[in-house]
C-alpha positions as CSV (number, residue, x, y, z in Angstrom):
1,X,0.0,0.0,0.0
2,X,1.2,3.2,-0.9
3,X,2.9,5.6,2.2
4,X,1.0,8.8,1.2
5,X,-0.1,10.6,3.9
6,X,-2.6,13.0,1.8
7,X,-6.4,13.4,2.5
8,X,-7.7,15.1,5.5
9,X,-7.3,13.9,9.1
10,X,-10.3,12.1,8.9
11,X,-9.8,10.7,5.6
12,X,-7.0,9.5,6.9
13,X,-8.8,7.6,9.9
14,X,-11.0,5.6,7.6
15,X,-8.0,4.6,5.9
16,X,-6.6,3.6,8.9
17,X,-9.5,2.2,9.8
18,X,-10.1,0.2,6.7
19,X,-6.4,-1.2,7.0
20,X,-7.1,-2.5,10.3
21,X,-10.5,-4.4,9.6
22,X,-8.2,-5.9,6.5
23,X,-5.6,-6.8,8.8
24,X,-7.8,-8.6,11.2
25,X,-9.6,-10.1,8.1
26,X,-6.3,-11.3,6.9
27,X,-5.3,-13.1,10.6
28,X,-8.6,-14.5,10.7
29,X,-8.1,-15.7,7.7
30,X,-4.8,-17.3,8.6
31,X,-6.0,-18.6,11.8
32,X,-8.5,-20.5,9.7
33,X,-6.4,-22.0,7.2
34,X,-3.8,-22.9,10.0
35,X,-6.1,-24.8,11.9
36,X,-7.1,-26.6,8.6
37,X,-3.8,-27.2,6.9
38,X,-3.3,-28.7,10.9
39,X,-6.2,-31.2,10.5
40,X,-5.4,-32.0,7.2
41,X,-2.0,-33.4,8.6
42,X,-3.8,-35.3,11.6
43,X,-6.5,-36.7,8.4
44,X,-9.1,-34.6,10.2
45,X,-11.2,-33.9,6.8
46,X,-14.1,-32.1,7.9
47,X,-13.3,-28.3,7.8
48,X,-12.0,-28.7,3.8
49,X,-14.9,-26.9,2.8
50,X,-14.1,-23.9,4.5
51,X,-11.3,-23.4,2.7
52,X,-13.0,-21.9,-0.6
53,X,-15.1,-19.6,1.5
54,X,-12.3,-18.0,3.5
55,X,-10.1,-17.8,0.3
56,X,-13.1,-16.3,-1.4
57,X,-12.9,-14.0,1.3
58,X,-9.2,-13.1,0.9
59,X,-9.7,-12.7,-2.4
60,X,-12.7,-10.3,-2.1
61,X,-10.6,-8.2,1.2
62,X,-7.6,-8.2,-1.2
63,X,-9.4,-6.7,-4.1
64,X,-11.5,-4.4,-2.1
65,X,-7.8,-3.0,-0.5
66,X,-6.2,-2.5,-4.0
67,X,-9.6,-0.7,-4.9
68,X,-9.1,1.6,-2.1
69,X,-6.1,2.0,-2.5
70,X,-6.5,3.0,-5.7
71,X,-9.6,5.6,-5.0
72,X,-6.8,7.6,-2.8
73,X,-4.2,7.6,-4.9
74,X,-6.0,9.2,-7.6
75,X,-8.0,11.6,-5.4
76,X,-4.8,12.7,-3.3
77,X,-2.2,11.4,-6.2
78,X,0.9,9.4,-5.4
79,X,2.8,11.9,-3.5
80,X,5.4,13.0,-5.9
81,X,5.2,16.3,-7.8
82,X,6.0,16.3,-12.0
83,X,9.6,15.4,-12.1
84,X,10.3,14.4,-8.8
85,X,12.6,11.1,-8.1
86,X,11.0,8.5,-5.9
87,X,14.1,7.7,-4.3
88,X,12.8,4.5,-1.9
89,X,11.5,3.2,-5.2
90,X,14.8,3.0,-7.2
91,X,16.9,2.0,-4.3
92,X,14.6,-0.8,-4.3
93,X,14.7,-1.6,-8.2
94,X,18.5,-1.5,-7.7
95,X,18.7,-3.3,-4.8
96,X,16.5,-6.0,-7.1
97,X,18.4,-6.1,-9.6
98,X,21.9,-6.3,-8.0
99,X,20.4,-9.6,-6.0
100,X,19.8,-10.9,-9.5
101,X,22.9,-10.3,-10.7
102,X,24.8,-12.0,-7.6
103,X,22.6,-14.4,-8.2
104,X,23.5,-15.3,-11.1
105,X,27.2,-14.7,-11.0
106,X,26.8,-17.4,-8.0
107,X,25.2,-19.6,-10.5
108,X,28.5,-19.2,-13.1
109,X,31.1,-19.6,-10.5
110,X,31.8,-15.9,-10.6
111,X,32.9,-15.4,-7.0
112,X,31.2,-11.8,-5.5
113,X,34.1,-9.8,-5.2
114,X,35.1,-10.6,-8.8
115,X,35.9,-7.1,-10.9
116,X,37.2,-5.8,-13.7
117,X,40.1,-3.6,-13.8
């Protein structure tokens, strides 16, 4: 979910308040399929059908989130002004792709501290 903080105090306690109810949606959820995936192991069959409903219901929280998310975004925008660098996002796409590229160096036999010059 995006980190913008724009919107009005009390837009920003729905928000908050949505993302909560999600959250406890989503350990409910959890709780659920735990349980589940625990009888499964101890051939306890009963509860299997529970599991399309709850991930039905994951599903449903999940796209509901991205929807409001959404909604936000475009009525208080992403946070960055024309031009401006989103600086956590491209240390993260570097920090990607330089774990792809030790990974595959690893995957050559091309030892990490391996450089040209």
């Amino acid at each position: 979910m995006s980190n913008q903080r724009g919107g009005t105090p009390a837009d920003q306690e729905i928000a908050a308040e949505r993302i909560k109810e999600a959250r406890q949606l989503y350990r409910s959820i959890n709780e659920t399929l735990t349980r589940i995936l625990g009888d499964l192991q101890t051939g306890q069959l009963g509860e299997v059908k529970d599991l399309a409903a709850k991930q039905k219901q994951l599903e449903t929280a999940v796209v509901h989130a991205q929807k409001l998310e959404a909604e936000f975004n475009e009525k208080f925008g992403t946070g960055l002004d024309e031009g401006e660098i989103d600086f956590d996002r491209a240390r993260y796409q570097i920090g990607c792709r330089l774990a792809r590229l030790r990974r595959c160096c690893r995957e050559k036999g091309v030892s990490s501290g391996a450089g040209g010059g």
